[in-house]
N, C-alpha and C positions, 0 to 999 in steps of 0.2 A: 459565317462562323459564329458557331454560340456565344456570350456572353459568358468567362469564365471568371473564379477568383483570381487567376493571376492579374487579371486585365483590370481586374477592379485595384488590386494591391498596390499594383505599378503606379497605382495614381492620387499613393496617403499619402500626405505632408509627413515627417520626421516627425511631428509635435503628435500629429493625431495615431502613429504607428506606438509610439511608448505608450497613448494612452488603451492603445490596443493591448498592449504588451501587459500592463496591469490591469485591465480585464480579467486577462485570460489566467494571469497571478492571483488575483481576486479567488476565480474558480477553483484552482488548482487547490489552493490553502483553504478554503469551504469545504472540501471536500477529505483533505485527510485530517482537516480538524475532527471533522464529524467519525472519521475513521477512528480515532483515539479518544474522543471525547468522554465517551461513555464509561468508559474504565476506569475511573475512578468514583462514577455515579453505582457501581454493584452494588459495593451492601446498600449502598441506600435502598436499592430495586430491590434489594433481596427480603432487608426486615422491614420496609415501611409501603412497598408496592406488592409484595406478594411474589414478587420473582424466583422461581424454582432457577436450579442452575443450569437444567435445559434449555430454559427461557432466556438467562441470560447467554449464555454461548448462542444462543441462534440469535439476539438482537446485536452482537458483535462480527461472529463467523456469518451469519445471514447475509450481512450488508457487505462483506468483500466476498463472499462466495460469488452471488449475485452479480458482482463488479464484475468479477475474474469469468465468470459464464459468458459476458455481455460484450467484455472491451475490444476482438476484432471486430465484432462484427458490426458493433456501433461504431469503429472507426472508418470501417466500410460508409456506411450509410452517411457519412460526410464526407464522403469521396463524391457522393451521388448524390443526396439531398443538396449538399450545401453545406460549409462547416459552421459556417455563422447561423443557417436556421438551428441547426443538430444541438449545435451551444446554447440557443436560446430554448428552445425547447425543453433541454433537458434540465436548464437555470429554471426555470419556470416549475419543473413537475418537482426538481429538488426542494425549491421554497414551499410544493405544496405538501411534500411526505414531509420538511420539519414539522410545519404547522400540525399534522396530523399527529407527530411524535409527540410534541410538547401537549396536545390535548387526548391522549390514548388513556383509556378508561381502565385498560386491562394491560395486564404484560401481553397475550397474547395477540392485540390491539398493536401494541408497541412491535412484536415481532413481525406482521406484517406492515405497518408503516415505515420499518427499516429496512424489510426486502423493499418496497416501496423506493427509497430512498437509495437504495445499491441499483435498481434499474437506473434512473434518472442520474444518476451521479455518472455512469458508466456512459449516459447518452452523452454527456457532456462533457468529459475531460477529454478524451483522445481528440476531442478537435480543437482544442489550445495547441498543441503541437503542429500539429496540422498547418493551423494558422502564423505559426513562428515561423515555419520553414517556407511557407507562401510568402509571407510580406518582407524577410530577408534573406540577400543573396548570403550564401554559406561563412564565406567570410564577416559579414556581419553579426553573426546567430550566437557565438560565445557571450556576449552579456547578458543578452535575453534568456538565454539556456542558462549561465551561470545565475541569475538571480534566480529564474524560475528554479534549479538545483537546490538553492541555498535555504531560500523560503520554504521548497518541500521540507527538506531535514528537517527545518525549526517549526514547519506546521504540526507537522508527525508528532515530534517530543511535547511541544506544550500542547497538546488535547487534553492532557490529563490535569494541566498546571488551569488551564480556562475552564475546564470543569471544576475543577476544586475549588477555585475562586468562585464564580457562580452559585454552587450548592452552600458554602459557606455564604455567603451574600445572601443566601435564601430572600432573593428577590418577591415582592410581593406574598411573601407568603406559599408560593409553589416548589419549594426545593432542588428535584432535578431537573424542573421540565424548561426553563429560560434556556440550559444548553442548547435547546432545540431550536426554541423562539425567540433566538437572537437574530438566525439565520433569517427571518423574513424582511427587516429591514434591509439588512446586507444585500441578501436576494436579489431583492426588488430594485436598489442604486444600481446593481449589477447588469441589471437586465434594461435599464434605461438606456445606461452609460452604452453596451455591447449594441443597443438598437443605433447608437449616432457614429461610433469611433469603426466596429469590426466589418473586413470585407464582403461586398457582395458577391453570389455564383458558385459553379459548382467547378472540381474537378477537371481538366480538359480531358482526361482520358479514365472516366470512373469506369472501376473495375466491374461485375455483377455478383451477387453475393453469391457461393455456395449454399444452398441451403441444406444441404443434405448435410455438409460436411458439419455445418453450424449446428445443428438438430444433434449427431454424431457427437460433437465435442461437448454441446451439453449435456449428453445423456450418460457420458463419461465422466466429467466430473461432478455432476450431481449423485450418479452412482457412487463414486468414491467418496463424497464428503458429507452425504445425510447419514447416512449409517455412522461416521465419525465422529458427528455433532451427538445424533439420537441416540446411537444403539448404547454405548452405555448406561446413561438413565435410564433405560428401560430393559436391561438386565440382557443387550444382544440378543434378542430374541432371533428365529431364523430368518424372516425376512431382511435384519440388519447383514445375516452372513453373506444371504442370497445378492443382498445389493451390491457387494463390495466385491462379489463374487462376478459379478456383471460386469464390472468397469474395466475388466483385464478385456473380454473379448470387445467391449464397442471401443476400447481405444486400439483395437487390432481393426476392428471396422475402418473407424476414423483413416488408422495408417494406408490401407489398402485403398480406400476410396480415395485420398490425394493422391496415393500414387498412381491412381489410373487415369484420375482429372490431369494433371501432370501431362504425362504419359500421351493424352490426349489433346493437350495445347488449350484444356478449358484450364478458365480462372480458381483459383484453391484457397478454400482458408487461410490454410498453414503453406504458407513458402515451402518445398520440399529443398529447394539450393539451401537455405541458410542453414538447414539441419546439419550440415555436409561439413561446414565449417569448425576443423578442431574448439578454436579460440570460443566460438560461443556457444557450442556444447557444452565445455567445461563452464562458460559464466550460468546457464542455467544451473548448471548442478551446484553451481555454491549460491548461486541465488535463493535456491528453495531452501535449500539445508538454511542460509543465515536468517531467511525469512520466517522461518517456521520459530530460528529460536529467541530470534529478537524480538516479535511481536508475541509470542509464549511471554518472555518475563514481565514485558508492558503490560499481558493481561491480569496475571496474579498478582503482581507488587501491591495494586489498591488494596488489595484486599486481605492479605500478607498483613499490612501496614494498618489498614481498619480495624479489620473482626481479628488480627491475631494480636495486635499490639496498642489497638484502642487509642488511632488517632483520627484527627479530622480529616474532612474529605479536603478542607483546606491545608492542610499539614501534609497529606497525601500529594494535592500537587504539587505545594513546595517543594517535595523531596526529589519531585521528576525535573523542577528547573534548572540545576546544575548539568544535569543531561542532556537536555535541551540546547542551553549554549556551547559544550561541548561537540554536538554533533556538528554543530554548525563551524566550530573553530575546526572541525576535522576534514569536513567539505568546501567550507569557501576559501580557509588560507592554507593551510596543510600540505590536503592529499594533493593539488596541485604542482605543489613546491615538490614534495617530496617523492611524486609519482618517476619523473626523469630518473632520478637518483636511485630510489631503490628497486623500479620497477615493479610488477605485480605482488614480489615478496611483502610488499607494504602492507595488502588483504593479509595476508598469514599475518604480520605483525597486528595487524588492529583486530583479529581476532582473539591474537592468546594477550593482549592487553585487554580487551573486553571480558576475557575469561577471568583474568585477575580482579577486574572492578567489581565484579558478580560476585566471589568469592568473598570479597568485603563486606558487599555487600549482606551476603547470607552470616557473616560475622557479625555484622553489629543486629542483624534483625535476633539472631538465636541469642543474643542479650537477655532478652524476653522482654524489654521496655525500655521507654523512650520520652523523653519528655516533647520532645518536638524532631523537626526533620534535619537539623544540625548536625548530627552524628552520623547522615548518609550523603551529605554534600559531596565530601570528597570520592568517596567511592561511587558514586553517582558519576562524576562527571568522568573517574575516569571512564568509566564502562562508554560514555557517550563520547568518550575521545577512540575509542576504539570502534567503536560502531561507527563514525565519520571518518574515519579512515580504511572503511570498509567499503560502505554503500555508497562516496563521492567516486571513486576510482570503479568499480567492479560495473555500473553500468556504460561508462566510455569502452574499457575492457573487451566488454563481452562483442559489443558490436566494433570494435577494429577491423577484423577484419571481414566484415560483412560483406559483399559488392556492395554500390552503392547502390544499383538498380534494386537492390532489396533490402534497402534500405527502411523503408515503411513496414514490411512485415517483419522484419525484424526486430525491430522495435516497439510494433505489436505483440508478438511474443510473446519479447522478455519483460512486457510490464503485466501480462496476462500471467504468467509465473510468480511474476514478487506478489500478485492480490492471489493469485494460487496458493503460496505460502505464507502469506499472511491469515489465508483462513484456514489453511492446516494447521498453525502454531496455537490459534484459538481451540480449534476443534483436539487437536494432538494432546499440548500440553495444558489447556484445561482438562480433558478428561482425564490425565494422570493424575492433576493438583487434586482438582474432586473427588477423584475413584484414592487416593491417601487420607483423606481427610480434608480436605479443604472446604468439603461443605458444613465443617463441624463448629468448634471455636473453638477461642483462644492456644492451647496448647496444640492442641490436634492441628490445627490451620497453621502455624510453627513449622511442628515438626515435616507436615506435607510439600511445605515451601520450601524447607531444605531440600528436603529429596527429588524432589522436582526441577532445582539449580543445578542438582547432579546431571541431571538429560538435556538439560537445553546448554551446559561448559561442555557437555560430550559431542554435542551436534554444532557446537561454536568449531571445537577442534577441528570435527572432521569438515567443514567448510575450510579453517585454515590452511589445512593441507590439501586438499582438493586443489583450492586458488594455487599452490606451488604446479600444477601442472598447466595453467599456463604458459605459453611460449613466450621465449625470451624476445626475441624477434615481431613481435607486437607491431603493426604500422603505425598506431597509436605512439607507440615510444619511437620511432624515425622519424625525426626533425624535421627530414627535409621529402617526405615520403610525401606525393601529389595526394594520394586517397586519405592519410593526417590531413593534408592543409584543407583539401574540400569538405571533408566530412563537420555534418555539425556540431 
């Protein structure tokens, strides 16, 4: 019989399993650092690097586009490679696109060293999971899952607070580029550490990949989201219409080829069973909708806050730390507590509470100035009390009632969705902020911020109410339900 990960797993010390455990925390938090970080370095790329605003949406929506293209199928390929090579690998190619970011000559340099950096990031994270659910039995998996949950939240929020720091720092004299070339020390401890502590072997029962279906789902969502990024800037020209025009019949492709792999008892991308499932139907759909609008406001705020109100890029992140800990108070003590009791109504409630702290928000920014980031603390953190009481609950949610045999594609999925909607909210509601003005100054960049708060509380809504079609009957919410107490 092969030599697999579990055979290796069954055989870590408890000491050397935690130290796996932040490993693979390590990874996770590199990675949506890097996902946020940038956003508060724009205008600097903008007036001092030469960055068009094409250039900047594609070095943000590039590198999660990228992600969202790559993550089943890289999570495949740690079913079959190995999750511990896949990790090392991909830890490796990531320390090599920062270095390549922090020394980019050109924006356009910088936009391929971030697609660069969304391959390799994507090779690597789906198998931190992977590896959680190998080395503990189900019952054990709440900590590790809970920290690795909590640290996401708070990685997410402070990208922009460790960028602002940093650029103000103006380390050595290089401004934005240390964001990048911080990662290589980091990196490299990472990649030591993951060579001594993480399991060896593969899979006992690795899937084969589709390829067809994988080719299919790329050519779908790259259809859909170059024309979204490009076609504005360049005035939709028809090849943007023809592209966008494309992505309806290859995701009719996509659908018919699983269903006949299915059909036929071959292996499929996309699970066809979990589609099937009311509960996580609906978590998709408010997944993308909250996605698009929560990571939309993280993109404009810098620069909202820079080029329209002329603060620092250190002042800029400070405004995002009240947010930051908020998220985190809404996922680690909160939505826990409070999920029994209110049930999925709680997503509606942290939605139309996130609507209100937005609204504050755009209240004190149409002031028209600011001395510091003081005057947005509060409305800051509420919006990030509302957003962690969103995003801790809505991914347990969605996968309730999954089977468990499908378990893994499902939860390939629905993280291939949230970086789905994470680069529509770049690609969406940057081209709104820009195509109003936001490529302009002072006043103009104002008044586009406002109007742009207007579509991303509109698409907050319609996620709030979405989430109310949840079922009340959740397994998730049954105490004493066998498939609650197994599941991770």
């Amino acid at each position: 019989m092969a030599f697999t990960v579990t055979d290796s797993a069954s055989a870590l010390s408890p000491a050397r399993r935690m130290w796996a455990v932040g490993v693979i925390a390590c990874v996770m938090v590199l990675e949506l650092i890097d996902m946020t970080v940038l956003n508060v370095a724009i205008p600097t790329l903008r007036d001092d690097f030469g960055a068009s605003p094409s250039h900047v949406q594609w070095m943000v929506a590039g590198y999660t586009t990228v992600f969202a293209l790559l993550l089943i199928t890289t999570g495949r390929l740690g079913d079959i490679f190995g999750y511990k090579r896949m990790l090392m690998l991909g830890m490796a190619g990531f320390t090599l696109s920062s270095l390549l970011c922090g020394i980019a000559p050109t924006p356009d340099t910088l936009v391929a060293a971030r697609l660069l950096q969304g391959f390799t990031g994507a090779l690597m994270v789906p198998q931190g999971t992977s590896l959680i659910q190998v080395m503990f039995a189900p019952h054990e998996r709440m900590k590790p899952l809970a920290i690795y949950g909590l640290l996401g939240g708070l990685a997410t929020m402070l990208g922009p607070v460790i960028g602002g720091a940093i650029i103000g720092a103006n380390w050595f004299g290089l401004g934005w580029r240390p964001i990048f070339l911080v990662n290589l020390p980091i990196g490299l401890a990472a990649l030591v550490v993951a060579s001594l502590v993480l399991p060896e072997g593969r899979s006992s029962s690795a899937p084969k990949l589709d390829w067809t279906g994988t080719l299919l789902s790329m050519a779908a969502l790259f259809a859909l989201l170059f024309p979204l990024i490009q076609g504005n800037r360049s005035g939709w020209p028809l090849w943007s219409l023809a592209m966008l025009a494309a992505a309806v019949p290859l995701g009719w492709l996509l659908v018919r080829h699983t269903r006949g792999r299915a059909q036929a008892g071959r292996p499929t991308l996309i699970e066809p069973a979990v589609l099937k499932v009311h509960p996580f139907r609906v978590g998709l759909s408010v997944t993308i909708l909250f996605q698009i609008a929560s990571t939309g406001f993280i993109f404009i705020l810098p620069v909202a806050l820079q080029s329209g109100l002329g603060l620092s890029a250190t002042d800029s992140g400070l405004a995002h730390l009240p947010m930051a800990l908020a998220v985190a108070l809404g996922i680690g003590l909160l939505s826990r507590r409070l999920l029994p009791r209110l049930g999925t109504r709680m997503m509606t409630f942290g939605s139309f509470i996130m609507i209100a702290g937005i609204a504050l928000v755009g209240l004190v920014v149409r002031s028209g100035s600011l001395a510091g980031p003081d005057a947005l603390y509060g409305p800051m953190f509420l919006t990030g009390f509302g957003m962690g009481l969103v995003v801790g609950p809505l991914p347990p949610c969605t996968l309730s009632d999954v089977d468990v045999a499908h378990a893994g594609a499902g939860s390939g999925l629905l993280k291939t969705v949230q970086q789905l909607g994470a680069a529509l909210g770049v690609a969406l509601v940057g081209n709104l902020f820009f195509s109003l003005g936001g490529s302009g100054t002072g006043a103009a960049i104002i008044d586009a911020y406002l109007q742009t708060l207007v579509a991303i509380a509109a698409l907050l809504l319609a996620a709030g109410l979405l989430a109310l079609r949840f079922p009340g009957n959740l397994r998730l919410l049954a105490p004493q339900s066998p498939v609650a107490a197994a599941a991770p």
